[in-house]
N, C-alpha and C positions, 0 to 999 in steps of 0.2 A: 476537900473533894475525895471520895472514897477510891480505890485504888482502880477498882472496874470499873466506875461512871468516867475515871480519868482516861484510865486507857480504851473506854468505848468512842470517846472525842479523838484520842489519837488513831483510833482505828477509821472511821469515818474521815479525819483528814486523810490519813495514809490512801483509803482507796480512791480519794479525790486526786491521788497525783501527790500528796506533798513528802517526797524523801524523808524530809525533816523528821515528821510526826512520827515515820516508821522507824526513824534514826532513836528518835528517844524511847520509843517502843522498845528497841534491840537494848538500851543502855538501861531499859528499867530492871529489864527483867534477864540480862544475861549472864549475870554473876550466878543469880539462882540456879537457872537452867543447868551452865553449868557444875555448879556443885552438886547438884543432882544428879545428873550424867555420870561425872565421876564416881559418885556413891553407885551408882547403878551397873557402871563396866569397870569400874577397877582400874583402869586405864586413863592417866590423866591426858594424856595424846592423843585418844582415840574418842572421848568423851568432849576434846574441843574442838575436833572434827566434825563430829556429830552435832555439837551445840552450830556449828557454821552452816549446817546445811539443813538443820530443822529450821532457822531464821530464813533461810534462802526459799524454802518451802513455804513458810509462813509467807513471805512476803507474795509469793506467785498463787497463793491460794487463800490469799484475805480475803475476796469475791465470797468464798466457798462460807467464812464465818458466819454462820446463824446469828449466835447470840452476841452483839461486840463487846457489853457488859462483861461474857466469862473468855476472854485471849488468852488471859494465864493460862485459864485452867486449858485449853485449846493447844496452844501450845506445847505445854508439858506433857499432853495426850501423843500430840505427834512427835516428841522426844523420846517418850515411853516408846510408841510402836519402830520409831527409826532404831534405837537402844536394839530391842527383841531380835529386829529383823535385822541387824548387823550381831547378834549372839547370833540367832539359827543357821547364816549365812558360814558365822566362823567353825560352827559347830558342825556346818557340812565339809566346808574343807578340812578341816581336820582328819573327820571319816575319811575323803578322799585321797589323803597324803595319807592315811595309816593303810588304805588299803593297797595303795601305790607301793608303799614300803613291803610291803606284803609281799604282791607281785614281783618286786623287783627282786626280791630274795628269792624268791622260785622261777623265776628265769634267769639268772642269774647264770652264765654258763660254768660247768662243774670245771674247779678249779680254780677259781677268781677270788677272792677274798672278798669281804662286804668292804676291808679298807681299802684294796686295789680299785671298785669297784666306785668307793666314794672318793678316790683320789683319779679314777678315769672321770668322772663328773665333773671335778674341779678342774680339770685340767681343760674341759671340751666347754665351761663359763670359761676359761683365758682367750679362745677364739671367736674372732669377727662373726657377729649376726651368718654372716653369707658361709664365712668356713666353716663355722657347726652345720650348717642346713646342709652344705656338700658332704662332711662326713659323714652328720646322722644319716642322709638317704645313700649314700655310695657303698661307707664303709660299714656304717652298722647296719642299716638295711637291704643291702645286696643290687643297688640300683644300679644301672648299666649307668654309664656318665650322660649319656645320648637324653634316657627317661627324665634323669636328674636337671639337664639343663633346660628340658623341655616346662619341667614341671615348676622349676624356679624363673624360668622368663632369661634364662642367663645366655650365652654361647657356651658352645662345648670346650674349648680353651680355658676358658676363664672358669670352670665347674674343675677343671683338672688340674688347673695353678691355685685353686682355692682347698683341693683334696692335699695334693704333695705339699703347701704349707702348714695345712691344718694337723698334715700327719706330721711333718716336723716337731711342731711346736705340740704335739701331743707325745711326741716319744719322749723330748724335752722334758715336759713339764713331770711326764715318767720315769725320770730317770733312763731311758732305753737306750744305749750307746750304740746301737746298728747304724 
């Protein structure tokens, strides 16, 4: 039996309900896919990513197959376009971190070093989800505690034991001996 007349039987079981059929569907052709993907991103982690969740798509959009003769080639279409649209996606963050970096060097207040500057960074990932949100609005954005607890759903106590830890453990992680 030729490769499409097989897998157009498994496609028609598959949308009848049968796991199975789509189960051997996945194991006919995921070796391929994948090695495609890989050849395609360069990335062999991010290409069996992509292979998981074009299968995942195939499976919720079998209904949508036209032809059930051509799945491979169907498949491999929306391999191709998940591939593209996970390049254009990385290829906008990228711009967006270069122009972040950008900004962050021109605001940057005069005097700070780009290393002080990515060692105050590191140091404000060492604190709790809640103690970053309290300093970034207290201390680096000027927020009264009152706005900040308002704005975080917190009480004002707990916005203010969350500032004097977070400043703690950032003079710490600073070296700052005050």
């Amino acid at each position: 039996m030729e490769t499409g007349a097989a897998d157009a039987a498994l496609v028609r079981a598959a949308r009848g309900g049968s796991d199975a059929a789509f189960g051997v569907l996945v194991n006919r052709h995921q070796q391929a896919l994948r090695g495609f993907l890989r050849r395609v991103c360069r990335d062999p982690a991010l290409a069996d990513d992509l292979a998981q969740e074009v299968f995942v798509a195939a499976w919720t959009r079998l209904g949508q197959l036209r032809d059930t003769d051509a799945f491979r080639s169907w498949l491999f279409a929306m391999a191709w376009h998940q591939a593209a649209q996970t390049a254009r996606a990385a290829g906008r963050r990228k711009a967006r971190e270069a122009e972040w970096d950008r900004t962050e060097d021109q605001t940057r207040p005069e005097g700070i070093s780009r290393e002080d500057s990515m060692a105050l960074n590191d140091a404000m990932d060492s604190l709790t989800p809640d103690q970053r949100a309290c300093v970034a609005l207290c201390l680096a954005g000027g927020w009264s505690h009152n706005d900040a607890a308002e704005a975080l759903s917190m009480p004002v106590g707990t916005v203010k034991s969350h500032i004097a830890r977070g400043r703690a453990r950032l003079a710490e992680a600073l070296g700052d001996e005050r």
